[in-house]
C-alpha positions as CSV (number, residue, x, y, z in Angstrom):
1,X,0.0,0.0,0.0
2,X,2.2,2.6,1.1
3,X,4.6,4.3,-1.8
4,X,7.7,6.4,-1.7
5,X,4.9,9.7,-2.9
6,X,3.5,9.3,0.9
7,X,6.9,10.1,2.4
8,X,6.6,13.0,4.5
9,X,2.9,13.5,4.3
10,X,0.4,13.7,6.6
11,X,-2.5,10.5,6.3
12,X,-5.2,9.0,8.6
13,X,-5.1,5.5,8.5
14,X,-7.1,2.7,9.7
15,X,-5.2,0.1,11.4
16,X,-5.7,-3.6,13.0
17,X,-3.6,-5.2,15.4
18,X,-2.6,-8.3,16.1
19,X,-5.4,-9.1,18.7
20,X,-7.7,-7.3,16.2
21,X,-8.5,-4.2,18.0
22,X,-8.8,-1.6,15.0
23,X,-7.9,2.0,15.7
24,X,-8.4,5.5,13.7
25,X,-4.8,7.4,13.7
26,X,-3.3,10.6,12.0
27,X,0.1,10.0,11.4
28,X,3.2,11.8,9.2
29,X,5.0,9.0,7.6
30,X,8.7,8.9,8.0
31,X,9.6,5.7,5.8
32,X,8.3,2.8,4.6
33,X,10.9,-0.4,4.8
34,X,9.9,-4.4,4.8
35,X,6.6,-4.1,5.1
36,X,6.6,-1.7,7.5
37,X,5.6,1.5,7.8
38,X,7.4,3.9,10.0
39,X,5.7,7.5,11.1
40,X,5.3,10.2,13.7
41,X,1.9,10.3,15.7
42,X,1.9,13.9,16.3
43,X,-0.8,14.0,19.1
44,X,0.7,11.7,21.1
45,X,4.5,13.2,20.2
46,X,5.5,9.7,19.4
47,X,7.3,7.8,16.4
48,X,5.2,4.5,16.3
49,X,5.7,1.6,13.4
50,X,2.3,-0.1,11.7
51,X,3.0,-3.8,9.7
52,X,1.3,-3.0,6.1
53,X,-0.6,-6.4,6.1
54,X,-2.2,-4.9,9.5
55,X,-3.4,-2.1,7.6
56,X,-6.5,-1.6,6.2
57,X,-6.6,1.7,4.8
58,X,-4.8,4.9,4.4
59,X,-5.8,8.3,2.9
60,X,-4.3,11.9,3.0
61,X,-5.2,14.2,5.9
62,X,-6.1,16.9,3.8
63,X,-5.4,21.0,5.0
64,X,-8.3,23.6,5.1
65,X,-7.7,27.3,4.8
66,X,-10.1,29.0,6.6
């Protein structure tokens, strides 16, 4: 799923564990390496990683001007 074009960017992905708890998350994504995906959860300050076979979908966070 994930690409080189996501590097850096900010996308909301929906993720499930290994003990199939499934969680909503904003994250930056820093690399993407073996199937895994490496990224910054910036409202919990935290670099976190997320297996790609765990994940079961990703889309851009998009930004509003107001």
């Amino acid at each position: 799923m994930p690409t080189d074009k996501w590097i850096g960017r900010k996308v909301m992905i929906i993720y499930m564990d290994q003990q199939q708890h499934v969680s909503q998350r904003v994250i930056r994504i820093q690399k993407f390496k073996n199937g895994i995906l490496y990224a910054h959860n910036e409202s919990k300050s935290m670099t976190h990683t997320f297996r790609e076979k765990y994940m079961l979908t990703m889309e851009q966070v998009k930004h509003h001007v107001t």
